[in-house]
TIFI-471507 format. One record per residue (C-alpha): residue number from 0; residue in three letters; x, y, z. Coordinates in Angstrom, 1 decimal. Example, Ala and Ser with C-alpha at 12.3 -4.5 7.8 and 13.67 -1.06 7.14 Angstrom:
TIFI-471507
0 / ala / 12.3 / -4.5 / 7.8
1 / ser / 13.7 / -1.1 / 7.1
END
This chain:
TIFI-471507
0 / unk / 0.0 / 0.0 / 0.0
1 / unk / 3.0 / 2.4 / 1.0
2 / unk / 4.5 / 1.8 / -2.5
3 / unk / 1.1 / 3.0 / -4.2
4 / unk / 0.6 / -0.7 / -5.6
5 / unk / -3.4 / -1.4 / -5.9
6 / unk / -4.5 / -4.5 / -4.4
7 / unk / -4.4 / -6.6 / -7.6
8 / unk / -0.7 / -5.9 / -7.7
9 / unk / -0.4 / -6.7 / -4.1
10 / unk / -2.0 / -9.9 / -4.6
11 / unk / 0.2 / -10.8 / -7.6
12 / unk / 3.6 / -9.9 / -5.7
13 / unk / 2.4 / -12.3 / -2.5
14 / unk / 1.0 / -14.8 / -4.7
15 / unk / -2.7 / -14.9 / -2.7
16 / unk / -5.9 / -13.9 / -4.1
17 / unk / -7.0 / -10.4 / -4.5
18 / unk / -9.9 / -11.2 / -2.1
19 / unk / -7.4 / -11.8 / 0.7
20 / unk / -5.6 / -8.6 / 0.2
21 / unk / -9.0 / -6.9 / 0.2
22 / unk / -9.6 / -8.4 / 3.4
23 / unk / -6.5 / -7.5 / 5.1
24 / unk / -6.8 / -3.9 / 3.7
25 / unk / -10.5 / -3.5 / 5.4
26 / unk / -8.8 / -4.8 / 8.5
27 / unk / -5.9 / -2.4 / 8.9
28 / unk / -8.6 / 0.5 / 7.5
29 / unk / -10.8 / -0.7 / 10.4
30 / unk / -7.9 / -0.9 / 13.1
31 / unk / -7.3 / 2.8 / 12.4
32 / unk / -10.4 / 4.2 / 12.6
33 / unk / -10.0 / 5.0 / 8.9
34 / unk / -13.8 / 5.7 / 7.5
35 / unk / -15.0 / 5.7 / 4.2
36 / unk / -16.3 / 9.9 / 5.2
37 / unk / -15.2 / 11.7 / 1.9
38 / unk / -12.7 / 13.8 / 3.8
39 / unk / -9.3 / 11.8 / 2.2
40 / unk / -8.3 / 8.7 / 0.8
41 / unk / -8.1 / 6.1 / 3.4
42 / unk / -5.2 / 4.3 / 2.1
43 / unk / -3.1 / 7.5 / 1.8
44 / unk / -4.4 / 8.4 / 5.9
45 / unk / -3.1 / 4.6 / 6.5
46 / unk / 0.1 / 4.9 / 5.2
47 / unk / 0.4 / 8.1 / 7.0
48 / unk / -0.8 / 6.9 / 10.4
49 / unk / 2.0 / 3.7 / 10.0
50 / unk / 5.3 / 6.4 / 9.0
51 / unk / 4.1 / 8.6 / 12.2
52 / unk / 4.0 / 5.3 / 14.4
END
């Protein structure tokens, strides 16, 4: 996610199904608090909140 890589190239580089990457994404969105509000993309805020840990 850092590198900007959607989750069909995730899933390609680990060799799992997209659907697993999707559900690890929701998970990590989820564990942040990250909500689908409109105000920012939530994969850039993740990213974000992970470099300032």
């Amino acid at each position: 996610m850092a590198e900007g890589r959607s989750n069909g190239e995730i899933a390609r580089g680990l060799y799992v199904t997209e659907a697993a990457v999707n559900k690890h994404v929701s998970s990590i969105l989820q564990k942040l608090d990250l909500r689908l509000d409109g105000q920012g993309h939530r994969r850039v805020l993740a990213v974000l909140a992970y470099l300032r840990a």
